[in-house]
C-alpha positions in Angstrom: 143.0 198.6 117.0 143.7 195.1 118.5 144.7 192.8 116.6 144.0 192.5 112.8 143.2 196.4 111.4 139.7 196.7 110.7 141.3 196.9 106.5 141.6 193.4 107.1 139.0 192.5 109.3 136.2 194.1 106.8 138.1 192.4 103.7 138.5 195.5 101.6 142.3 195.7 100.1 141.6 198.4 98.2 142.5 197.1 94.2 143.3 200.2 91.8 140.5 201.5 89.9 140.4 203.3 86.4 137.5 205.2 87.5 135.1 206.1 90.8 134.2 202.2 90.8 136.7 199.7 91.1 134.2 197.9 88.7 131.6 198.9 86.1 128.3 199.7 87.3 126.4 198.6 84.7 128.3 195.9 82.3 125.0 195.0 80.6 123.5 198.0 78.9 120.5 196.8 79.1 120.4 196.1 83.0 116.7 197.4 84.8 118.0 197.5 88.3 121.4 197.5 90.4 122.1 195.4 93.8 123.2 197.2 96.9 126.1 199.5 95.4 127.1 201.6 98.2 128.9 205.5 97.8 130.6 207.0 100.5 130.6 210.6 100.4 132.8 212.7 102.9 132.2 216.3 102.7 133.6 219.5 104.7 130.5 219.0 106.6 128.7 215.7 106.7 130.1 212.0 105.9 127.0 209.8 104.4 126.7 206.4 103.5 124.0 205.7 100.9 123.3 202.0 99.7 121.3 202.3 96.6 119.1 199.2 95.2 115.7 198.8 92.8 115.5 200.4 89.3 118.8 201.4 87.8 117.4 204.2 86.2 115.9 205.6 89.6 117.3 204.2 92.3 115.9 203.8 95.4 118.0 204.1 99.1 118.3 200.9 100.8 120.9 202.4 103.3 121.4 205.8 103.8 123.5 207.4 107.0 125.2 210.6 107.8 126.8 211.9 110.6 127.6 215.6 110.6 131.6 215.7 111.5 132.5 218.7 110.5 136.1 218.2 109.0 135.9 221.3 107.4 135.1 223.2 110.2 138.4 226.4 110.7 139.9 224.9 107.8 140.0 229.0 106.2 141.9 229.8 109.6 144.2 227.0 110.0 144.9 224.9 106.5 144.3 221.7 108.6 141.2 219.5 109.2 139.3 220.4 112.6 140.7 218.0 114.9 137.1 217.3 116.3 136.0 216.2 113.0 138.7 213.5 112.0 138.2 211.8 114.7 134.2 211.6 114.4 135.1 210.9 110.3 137.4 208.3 110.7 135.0 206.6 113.7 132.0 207.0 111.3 134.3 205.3 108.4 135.2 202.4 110.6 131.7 202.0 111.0 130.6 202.4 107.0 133.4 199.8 106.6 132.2 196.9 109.1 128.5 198.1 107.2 129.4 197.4 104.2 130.8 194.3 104.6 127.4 193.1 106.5 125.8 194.3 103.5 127.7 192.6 101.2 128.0 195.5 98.9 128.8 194.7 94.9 130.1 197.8 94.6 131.3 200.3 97.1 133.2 204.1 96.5 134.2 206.5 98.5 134.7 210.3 97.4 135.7 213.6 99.3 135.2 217.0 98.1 136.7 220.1 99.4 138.1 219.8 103.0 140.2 217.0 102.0 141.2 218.5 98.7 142.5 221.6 100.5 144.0 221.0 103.7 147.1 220.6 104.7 146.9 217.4 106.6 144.6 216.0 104.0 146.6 213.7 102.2 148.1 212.1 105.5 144.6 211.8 107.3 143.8 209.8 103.6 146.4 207.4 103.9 145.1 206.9 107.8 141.8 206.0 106.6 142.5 203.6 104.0 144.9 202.2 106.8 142.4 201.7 109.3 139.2 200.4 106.9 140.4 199.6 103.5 138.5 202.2 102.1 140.3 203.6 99.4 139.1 207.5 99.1 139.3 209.8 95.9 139.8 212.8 96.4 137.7 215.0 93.2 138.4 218.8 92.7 135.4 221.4 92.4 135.0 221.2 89.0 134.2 217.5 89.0 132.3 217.7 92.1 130.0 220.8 90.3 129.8 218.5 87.5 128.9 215.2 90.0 126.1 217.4 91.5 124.4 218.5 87.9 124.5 214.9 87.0 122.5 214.3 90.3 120.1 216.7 89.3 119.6 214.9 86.3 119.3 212.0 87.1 116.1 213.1 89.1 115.1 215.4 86.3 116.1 214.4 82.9 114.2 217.5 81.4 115.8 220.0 84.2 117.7 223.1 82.2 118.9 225.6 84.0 121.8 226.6 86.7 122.6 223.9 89.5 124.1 225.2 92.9 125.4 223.1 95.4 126.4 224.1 98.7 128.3 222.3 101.0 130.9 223.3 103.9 134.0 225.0 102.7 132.4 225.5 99.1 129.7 226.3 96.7 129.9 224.8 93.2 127.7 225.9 89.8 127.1 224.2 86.9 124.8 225.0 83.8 122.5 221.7 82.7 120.0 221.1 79.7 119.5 218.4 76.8 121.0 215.8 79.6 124.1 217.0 79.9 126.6 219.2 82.2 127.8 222.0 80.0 129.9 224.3 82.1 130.8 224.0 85.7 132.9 226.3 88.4 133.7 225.9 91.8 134.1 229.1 94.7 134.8 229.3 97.9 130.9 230.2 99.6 130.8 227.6 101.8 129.7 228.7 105.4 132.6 227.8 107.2 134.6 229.7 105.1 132.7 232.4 105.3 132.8 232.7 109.0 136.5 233.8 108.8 135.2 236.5 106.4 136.1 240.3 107.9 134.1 243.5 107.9 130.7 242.5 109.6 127.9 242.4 107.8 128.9 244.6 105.3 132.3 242.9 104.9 130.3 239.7 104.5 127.8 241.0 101.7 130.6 242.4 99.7 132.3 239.4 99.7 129.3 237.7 98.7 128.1 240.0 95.9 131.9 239.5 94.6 132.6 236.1 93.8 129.0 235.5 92.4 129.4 238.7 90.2 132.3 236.7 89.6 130.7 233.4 88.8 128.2 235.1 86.4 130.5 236.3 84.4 132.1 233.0 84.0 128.8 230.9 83.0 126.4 234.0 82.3 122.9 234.8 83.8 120.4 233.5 81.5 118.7 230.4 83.7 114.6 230.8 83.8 115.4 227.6 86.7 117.7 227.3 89.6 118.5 223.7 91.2 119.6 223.3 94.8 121.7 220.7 96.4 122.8 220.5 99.6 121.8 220.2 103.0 121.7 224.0 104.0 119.7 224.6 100.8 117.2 221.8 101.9 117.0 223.3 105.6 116.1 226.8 104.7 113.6 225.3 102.1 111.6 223.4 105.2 111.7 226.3 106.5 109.9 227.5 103.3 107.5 225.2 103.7 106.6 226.0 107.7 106.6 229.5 107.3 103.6 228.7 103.9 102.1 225.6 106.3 102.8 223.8 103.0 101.2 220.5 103.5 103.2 218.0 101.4 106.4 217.6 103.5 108.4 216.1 100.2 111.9 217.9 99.9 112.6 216.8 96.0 111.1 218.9 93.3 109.5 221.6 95.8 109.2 224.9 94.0 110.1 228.3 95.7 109.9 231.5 93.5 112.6 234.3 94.3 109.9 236.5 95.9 109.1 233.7 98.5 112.8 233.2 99.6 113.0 236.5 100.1 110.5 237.0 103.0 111.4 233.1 104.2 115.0 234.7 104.6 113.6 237.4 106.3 111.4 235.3 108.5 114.2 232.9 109.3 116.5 235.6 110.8 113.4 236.7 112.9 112.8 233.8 114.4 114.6 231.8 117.4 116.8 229.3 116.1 115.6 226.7 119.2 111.9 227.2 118.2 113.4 226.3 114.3 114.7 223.3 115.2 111.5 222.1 117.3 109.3 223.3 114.2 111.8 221.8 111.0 113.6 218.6 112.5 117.2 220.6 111.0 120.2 219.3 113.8 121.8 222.1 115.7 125.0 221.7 113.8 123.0 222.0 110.2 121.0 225.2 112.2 124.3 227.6 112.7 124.9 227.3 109.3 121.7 228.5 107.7 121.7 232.3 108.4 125.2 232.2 106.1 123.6 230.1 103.6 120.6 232.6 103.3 123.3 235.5 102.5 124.7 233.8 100.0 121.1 232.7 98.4 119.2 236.2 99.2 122.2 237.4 96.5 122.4 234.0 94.2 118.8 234.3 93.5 119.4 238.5 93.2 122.2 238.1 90.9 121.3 235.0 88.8 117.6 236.1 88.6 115.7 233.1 87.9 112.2 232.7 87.4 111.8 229.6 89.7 114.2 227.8 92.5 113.6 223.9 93.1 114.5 222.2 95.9 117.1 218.6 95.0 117.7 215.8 97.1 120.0 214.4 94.4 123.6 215.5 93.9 127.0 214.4 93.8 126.1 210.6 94.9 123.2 210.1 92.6 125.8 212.1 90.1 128.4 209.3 90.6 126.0 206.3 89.6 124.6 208.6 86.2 128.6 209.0 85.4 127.9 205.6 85.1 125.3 204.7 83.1 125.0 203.9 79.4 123.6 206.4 77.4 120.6 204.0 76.7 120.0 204.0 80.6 120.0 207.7 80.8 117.1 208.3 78.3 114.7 206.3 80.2 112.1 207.5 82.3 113.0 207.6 85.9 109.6 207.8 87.2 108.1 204.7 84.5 111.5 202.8 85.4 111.0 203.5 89.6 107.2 201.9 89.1 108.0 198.9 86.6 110.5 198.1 89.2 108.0 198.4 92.2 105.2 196.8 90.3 107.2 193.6 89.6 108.5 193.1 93.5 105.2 194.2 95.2 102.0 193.8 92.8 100.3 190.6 92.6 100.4 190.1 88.9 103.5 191.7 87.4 103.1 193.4 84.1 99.7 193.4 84.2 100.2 197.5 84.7 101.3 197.8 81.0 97.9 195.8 80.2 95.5 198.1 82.1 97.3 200.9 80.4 96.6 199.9 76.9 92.8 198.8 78.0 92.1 202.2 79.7 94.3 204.2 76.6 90.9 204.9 74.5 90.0 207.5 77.5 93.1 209.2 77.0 93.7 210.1 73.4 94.1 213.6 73.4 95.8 213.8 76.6 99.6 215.2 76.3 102.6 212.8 76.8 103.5 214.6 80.3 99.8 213.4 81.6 100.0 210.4 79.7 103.0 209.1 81.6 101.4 210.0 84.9 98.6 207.9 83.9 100.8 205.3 82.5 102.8 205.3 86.0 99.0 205.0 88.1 98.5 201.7 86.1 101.4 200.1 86.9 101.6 201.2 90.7 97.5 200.3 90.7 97.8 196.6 92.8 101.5 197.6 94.6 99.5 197.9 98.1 97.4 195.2 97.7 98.5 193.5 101.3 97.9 196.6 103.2 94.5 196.3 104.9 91.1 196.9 103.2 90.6 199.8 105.9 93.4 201.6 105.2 94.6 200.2 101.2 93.5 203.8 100.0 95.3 205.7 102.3 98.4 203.4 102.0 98.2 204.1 98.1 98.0 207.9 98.5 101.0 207.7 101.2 102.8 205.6 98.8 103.1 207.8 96.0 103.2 211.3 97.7 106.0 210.1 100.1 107.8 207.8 97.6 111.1 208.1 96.4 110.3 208.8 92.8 112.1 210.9 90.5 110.8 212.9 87.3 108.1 213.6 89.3 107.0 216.8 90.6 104.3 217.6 94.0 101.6 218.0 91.9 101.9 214.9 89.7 103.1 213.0 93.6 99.0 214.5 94.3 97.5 213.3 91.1 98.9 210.0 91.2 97.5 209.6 95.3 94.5 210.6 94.5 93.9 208.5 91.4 95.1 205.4 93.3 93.1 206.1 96.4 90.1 206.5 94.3 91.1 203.0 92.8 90.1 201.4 96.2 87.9 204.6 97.8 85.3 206.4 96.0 84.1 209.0 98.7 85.5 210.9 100.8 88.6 212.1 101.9 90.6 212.2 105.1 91.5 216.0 106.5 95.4 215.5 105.6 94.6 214.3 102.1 92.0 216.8 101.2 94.8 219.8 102.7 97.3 218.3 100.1 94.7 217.4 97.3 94.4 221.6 97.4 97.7 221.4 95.5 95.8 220.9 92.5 93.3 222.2 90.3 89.6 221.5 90.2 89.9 220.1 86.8 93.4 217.9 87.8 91.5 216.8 90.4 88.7 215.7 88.4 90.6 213.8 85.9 92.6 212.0 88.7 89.6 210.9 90.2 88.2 209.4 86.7 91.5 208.0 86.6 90.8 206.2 89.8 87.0 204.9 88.5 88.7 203.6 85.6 91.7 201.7 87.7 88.8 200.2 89.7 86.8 199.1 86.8 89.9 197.7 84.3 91.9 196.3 87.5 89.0 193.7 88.4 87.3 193.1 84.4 89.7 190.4 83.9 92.4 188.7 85.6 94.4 187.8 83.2 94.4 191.0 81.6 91.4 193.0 80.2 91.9 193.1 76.0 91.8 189.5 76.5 87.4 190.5 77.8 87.2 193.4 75.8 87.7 196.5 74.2 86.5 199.9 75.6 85.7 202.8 73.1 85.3 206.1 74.1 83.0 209.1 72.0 83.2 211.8 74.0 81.4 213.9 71.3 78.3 211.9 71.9 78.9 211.4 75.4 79.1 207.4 75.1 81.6 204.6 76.7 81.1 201.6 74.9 82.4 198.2 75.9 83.3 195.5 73.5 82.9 192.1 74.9 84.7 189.2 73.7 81.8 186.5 72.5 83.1 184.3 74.8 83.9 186.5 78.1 80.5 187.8 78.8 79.7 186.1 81.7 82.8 188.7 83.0 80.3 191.3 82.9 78.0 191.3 86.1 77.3 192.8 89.1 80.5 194.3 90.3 82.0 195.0 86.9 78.4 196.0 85.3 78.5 198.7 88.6 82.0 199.6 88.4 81.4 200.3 84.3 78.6 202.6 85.1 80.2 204.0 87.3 83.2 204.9 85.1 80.1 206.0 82.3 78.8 208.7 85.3 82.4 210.3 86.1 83.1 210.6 82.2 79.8 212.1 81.6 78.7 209.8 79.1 76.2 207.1 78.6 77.6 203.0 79.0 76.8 200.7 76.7 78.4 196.7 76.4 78.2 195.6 73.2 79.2 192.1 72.0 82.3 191.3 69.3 80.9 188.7 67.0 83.5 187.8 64.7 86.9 189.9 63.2 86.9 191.1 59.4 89.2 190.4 56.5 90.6 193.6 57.6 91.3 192.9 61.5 88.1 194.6 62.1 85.7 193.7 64.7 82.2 192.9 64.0 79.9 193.8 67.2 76.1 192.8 67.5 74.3 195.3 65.8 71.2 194.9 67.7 72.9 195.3 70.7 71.9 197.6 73.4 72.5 199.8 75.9 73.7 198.5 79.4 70.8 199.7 80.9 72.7 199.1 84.1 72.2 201.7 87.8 75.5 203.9 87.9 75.5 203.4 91.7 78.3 201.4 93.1 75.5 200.0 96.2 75.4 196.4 96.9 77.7 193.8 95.9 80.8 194.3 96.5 84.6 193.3 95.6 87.8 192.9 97.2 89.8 193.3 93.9 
């Protein structure tokens, strides 16, 4: 370059670190959200820059790039980096660089896996780098980038227990996960590019295969009901999955493939013409030549591992780097309840009146089991999150908004329950083609339910403004098939038209009779004394007439 290097023009000097980040993530264990931390991840394949911002616990991608270089590409043949690639890495790094600094980053690192670790010309083409943009690069070995990617997992799945594979170029990493924590973790050599250079045809190619995961088994055993996959060839062939079942939610994260559908997906992939793939998937041409070796190697992972079910991560070793950060106190929260606090306080017109609404709507939901519970819990607090969208469209905007979300700890069919419930919070007929296709990822009864859940949004969102135990109190007796309301003495006039409608309305999709009742005093006990000659509502269930824009 002219002049100044673009080290000094982008104003990194590289200080010495005592760990991935030059400093901690998260000083304050008690921090909700980070603030534009950037990782930089060069791989034998791809180099991506992801900015991550919003809820510490789940962030969300403010900036996220990757070029395809292909660093690792002949590396089995020649020991060295694939000319082609450095220079498409280090221009893409010059780039990240002058990026970075435009963002003002708080935090920025930079790792690279197993091109860099292994070639020849690795550790001068490092030095070049941090030369040329400051960026200082650390170079992790397979067993740290195995455990990296099972960290990512988890941080997407807190719950997740099983066997994580991640694939990337030059190699293919496991690692065993459960009780939020990375207990075993090997590295091989099954990336595709190395397994290009691989003799003997097809049979060569198998055997070779069959070998080194034989191999792998015996290191960290067989017994994993679930198998987690990471990495870009992994998330090609599974849109492919999803073409070949016309599967209508197009969400990578959390989609479910059982071994006997990989099976004839692999089968139909090899049948098809790769052009015709491409037009159908959206997978680049580079990412496309790599996929009929990465269904080898998982036609035999899934035959040798034998697990019951195979999900689909788009976490991994960057999401991995921020949870090697994290407090312990961070890690056991909820990503998904931590993802919509966070979007309820920057987009919903009264923050933390979601955590209100939940507590006033709680008496519907006694018996209900803490995994629908939090679903439930996460509905209320994303209820008013779309409010500026149009009136025309607010539905549709809140079903888009959770289905297509960046949420983790939250799987397609609780990504459905959640858009239908808040659709239903604005819309209570009807559905559009494309939602009804995807609403057929549920059961009747879930379907059911997420519509009540809806009726019930639209009646507790609008009671009262400034939160509804401050009107009232609902009680539910499902038994005798009533819904009571208890009115504060002094918040009755809350109760008309719109809310008396949207309260029956509630009643009818609960299957029980409404009655409004008035509190008249509180006991000695904390009690609350209603009107005991108080009657039913005696109010129409239809939802005709007036009308509300709440």
């Amino acid at each position: 370059m002219d002049g100044n290097t673009l080290a000094e023009t982008a104003g990194y000097n590289a200080p010495k670190a005592s760990g991935l980040f030059d400093t901690p993530l998260f000083s304050d264990p008690q921090a909700r959200a980070l603030t534009h931390v950037g990782v930089i991840d060069v791989g034998s394949n791809s180099v991506r820059l992801v900015v991550f911002d919003g809820a510490a616990r789940s962030p969300a991608y403010f900036f996220n790039e990757k070029v395809l270089c292909g660093l690792g590409r002949g590396l089995a043949e020649t020991g060295k980096l694939n000319p082609e690639g450095r220079r498409r890495a280090l221009a893409t790094l010059e780039r990240f660089a002058l990026l970075a600094r435009g963002m003002s980053l708080s935090n920025l690192t930079m790792v690279a896996t197993a091109a860099m670790r292994e070639a020849e010309d690795g550790p001068d083409f490092c030095a070049l780098i941090e030369r040329e943009t400051g960026l200082r690069m650390r170079i992790i070995d397979g067993a740290e980038e195995a455990r990296l990617s099972a960290q990512g997992v988890l941080t997407g799945w807190p719950e997740a227990n099983g066997l994580v594979c991640d694939i990337g170029g030059n190699s293919m990493e496991l690692a065993v996960i459960g009780d939020g924590k990375v207990h075993c973790n090997v590295t091989s050599g099954l990336g595709p590019f190395r397994l290009q250079q691989i003799s003997g045809g097809k049979k060569g190619l198998r055997d070779h295969i069959s070998a080194v995961l034989k191999d792998l088994r015996a290191q960290i055993s067989d017994h994993h009901d679930a198998l987690y996959l990471v990495g870009g060839s992994w998330r090609a062939i599974a849109r492919m999955d999803m073409e070949r079942r016309g599967y209508p939610l197009k969400v990578l994260h959390e989609y479910a493939m059982t071994p006997k559908a990989i099976r004839k997906t692999i089968e139909w992939i090899l049948e098809q013409d790769p052009a015709k793939l491409r037009a159908l998937t959206g997978v680049s041409a580079e990412r496309m030549s790599l996929v009929p070796l990465a269904c080898q190697v998982l036609r035999q992972l899934v035959h040798v591992f034998g697990p019951k079910q195979v999900y689909v991560s788009s976490y991994g070793i960057r999401e991995g780097i921020l949870y090697e950060q994290m407090p312990e106190d961070l890690r056991r929260r909820d990503p998904l309840i931590e993802a919509c606090h966070f979007m309820e306080y920057s987009s919903s017109r009264i923050p933390g009146f979601g955590k209100k609404l939940y507590h006033f709507l709680l008496p519907l939901y006694r018996n209900r089991p803490p995994e629908r519970l939090r679903l439930i819990r996460a509905a209320c607090l994303l209820h008013d999150v779309n409010w500026r969208a149009h009136p025309d469209y607010r539905a549709d905007a809140c079903f888009d908004t959770t289905t297509r979300a960046n949420l983790g700890g939250l799987d397609h069919q609780g990504r459905v329950y959640l858009g239908i419930a808040l659709m239903h919070r604005y819309k209570t007929n009807g559905m559009r083609p494309r939602i009804k296709e995807i609403a057929g990822l549920m059961s009747d009864k879930d379907l059911a339910e997420a519509k009540m859940l809806g009726r019930a949004l639209r009646f507790g969102a609008m009671f009262s403004m400034d939160g509804p135990e401050n009107a009232g109190e609902l009680r539910f007796y499902p038994k005798k098939k009533v819904l009571e309301l208890i009115l504060e003495r002094d918040m009755q006039a809350l109760l008309t038209e719109v809310a008396e409608q949207r309260f029956a309305a509630l009643a009818n999709q609960v299957g029980s009779e409404a009655k409004v009742r008035v509190r008249r005093s509180h006991n000695s006990n904390g009690s609350a004394d209603v009107s005991p000659d108080a009657s039913s509502s005696g109010i129409d269930s239809s939802e005709s007439g007036t009308t509300s824009s709440a």
